[in-house]
Steps between C-alpha positions, in 0.01 A plus 500: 500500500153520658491290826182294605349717685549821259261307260290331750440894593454584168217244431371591816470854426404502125894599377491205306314269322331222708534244220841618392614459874348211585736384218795679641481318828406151333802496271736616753685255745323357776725546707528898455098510473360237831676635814397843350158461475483276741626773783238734309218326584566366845593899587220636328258241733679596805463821482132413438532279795628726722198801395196337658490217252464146661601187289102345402445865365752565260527133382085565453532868326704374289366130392149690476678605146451113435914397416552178725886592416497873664337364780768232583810751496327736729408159762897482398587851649304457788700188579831708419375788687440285824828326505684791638315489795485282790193324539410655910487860357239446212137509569273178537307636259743555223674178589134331442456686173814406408418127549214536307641627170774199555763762498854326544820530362535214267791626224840439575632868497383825326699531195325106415162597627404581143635222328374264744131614488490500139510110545311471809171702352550348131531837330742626220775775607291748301197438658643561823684838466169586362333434814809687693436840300153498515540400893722818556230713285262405725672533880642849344133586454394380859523776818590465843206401720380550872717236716239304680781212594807562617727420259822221560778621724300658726256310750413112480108511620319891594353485862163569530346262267265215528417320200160249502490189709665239241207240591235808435676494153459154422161488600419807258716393243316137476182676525512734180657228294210307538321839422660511204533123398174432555219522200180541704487858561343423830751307648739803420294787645538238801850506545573825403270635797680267732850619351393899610337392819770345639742812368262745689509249843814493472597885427287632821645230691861642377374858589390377853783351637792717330595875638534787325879516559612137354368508144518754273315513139699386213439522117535206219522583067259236412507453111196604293507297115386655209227451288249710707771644790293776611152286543745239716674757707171608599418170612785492679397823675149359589709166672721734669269769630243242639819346727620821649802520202520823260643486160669751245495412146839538329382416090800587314694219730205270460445399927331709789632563821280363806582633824381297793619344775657138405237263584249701304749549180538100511128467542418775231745301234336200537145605461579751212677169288209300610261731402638618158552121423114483564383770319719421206289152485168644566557783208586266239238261593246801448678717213311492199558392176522783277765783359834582664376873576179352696704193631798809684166739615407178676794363631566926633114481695523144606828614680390864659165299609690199631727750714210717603323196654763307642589848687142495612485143633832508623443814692158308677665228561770676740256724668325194611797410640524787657170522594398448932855591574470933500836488763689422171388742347776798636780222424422449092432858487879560676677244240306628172631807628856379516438373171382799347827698620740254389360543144482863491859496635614271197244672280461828576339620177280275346196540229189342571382304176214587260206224538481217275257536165265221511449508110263115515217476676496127478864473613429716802176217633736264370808619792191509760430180518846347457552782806253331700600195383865518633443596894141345562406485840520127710 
């Protein structure tokens, strides 16, 4: 008789029918079929887990694919996947991740875990062992990546770090959203140019007073959404590059990697949501009316213009708050450095990317001005 995971295998690897066994495992008892699958999926994650994933990023490579249901069994695994560890040897950062998805165990043991979330996500048995196969299609697909956290078991909090001042955060954060709740354009180039000059302060102050042996650059996958990924990671770029950060663009996984030191990763993720929330507003308010081929040509230029200029303004904006102070200079120069060798050491081979086609004229002016709109000097 073929066992569980002889047909899940099978499926998985085009033997058999997907239909046919999706049928097979629906007809056959539960109680042969959950604990099977269930062990599946929680060891295909941890192995995922344990390659240079971190929890937000496969729970986001894989809900990108837009099933809410996939998306809750791998927040699922990461909750398994943590259990077996005690909570001093995992890093803050996975720990905070963790929090964030809501991961917990909440089932009552692993051959019910099945059962149990069929009634506590409202979906038909069917349904779910759907979602399970396609779920394993997918992590089989996924590869190991560079490990840029240490992963559980190992070491509770890296030394060498120094993440922003948490009231520097608040500030910035209640700055851009009123940049991007606000409708007078003015009042959002306004506090947008208060959000970066406070970032820049606050980065050369960090610079000053740390030494070159505490801190040490890190890097952080920030996620990059589709439509229009390419136009956006650029963006990103422009945010990064202007605040001493340097990025590597990663497409078929959908995020870039922006290596930094910690304060200026924090600061860079802010701006860039800020900023893309801004620009998302100031493109529809200016698209035109017309055909779906003119509308994407637009919507392409409006976003290579938009990241061109906020690069440019961005860039002023921290060498004027540079500016006066030349005995910095050797000590930015020293940590872009450090940067710049920490990437190549994670990235040694990389391929610089073509330029951006701007294909409308009218959404190129159009990205200008919301450019200038967003980071407007006060």
């Amino acid at each position: 008789m073929t066992s569980v995971r002889e047909t899940l295998g099978g499926i998985l690897g085009g033997a058999v029918d997907y239909e046919a066994g999706l049928d097979t495992l629906t007809v056959a008892p539960p109680g042969d079929v959950d604990p099977e699958l269930t062990a599946v999926v929680h060891q295909a994650c941890g192995t995922l887990l344990r390659s240079g994933w971190q929890p937000v990023e496969l729970h986001r490579v894989v809900a990108r694919r837009g099933d809410p249901v996939q998306g809750r069994l791998v927040t699922d695994a990461v909750a398994a996947h943590l259990h077996g560890f005690a909570r001093d040897t995992v890093d803050r950062r996975w720990l905070a991740q963790a929090d964030e998805l809501g991961a917990r165990i909440w089932w009552s043991a692993g051959d019910a875990y099945l059962r149990e979330a069929s009634a506590r996500w409202r979906v038909d048995r069917v349904t779910l062992l759907d979602a399970v196969l396609r779920l394993m299609a997918t992590l089989r697909e996924l590869p190991a990546i560079e490990t840029l956290v240490p992963p559980p078991g190992t070491v509770a909090a890296p030394a060498g770090t120094s993440p922003a001042d948490p009231a520097l955060l608040h500030r910035v954060r209640s700055l851009l959203a009123k940049a991007e709740a606000t409708d007078y354009p003015a009042e959002a180039e306004a506090y947008s140019a208060k959000a970066q000059e406070l970032i820049a302060r606050h980065s050369i102050a960090d610079a000053v007073a740390a030494r070159s042996d505490e801190l040490v650059p890190y890097a952080r996958r920030i996620g990059v959404d589709h439509p229009y990924e390419s136009e956006k990671a650029a963006l990103l770029d422009a945010v990064a590059r202007a605040n001493r950060c340097h990025t590597v663009w990663s497409p078929e996984l959908g995020f870039s990697t922006v290596f930094g030191f910690d304060a200026d990763l924090d600061a860079v993720e802010l701006l860039y949501t800020s900023l893309l929330v801004q620009g998302d507003r100031a493109m529809v308010r200016a698209e035109p009316r017309s055909g779906k081929a003119r509308l994407k040509a637009f919507r392409r230029s409006f976003l290579v213009a938009y990241a061109v200029g906020v690069g440019e303004r961005l860039a002023a904006a921290t060498a004027a708050a540079v500016d006066g102070t030349a005995d910095l200079l050797p000590v930015l120069a020293s940590r872009d450095t450090e940067v710049r060798e920490t990437m190549q050491r994670v990235f040694p081979a990389t391929v610089r990317s073509r330029g951006r086609r701007v294909d409308s004229l009218e959404g190129w002016d159009s990205g200008r001005d919301a450019a200038d709109g967003a980071l407007f000097d006060v």
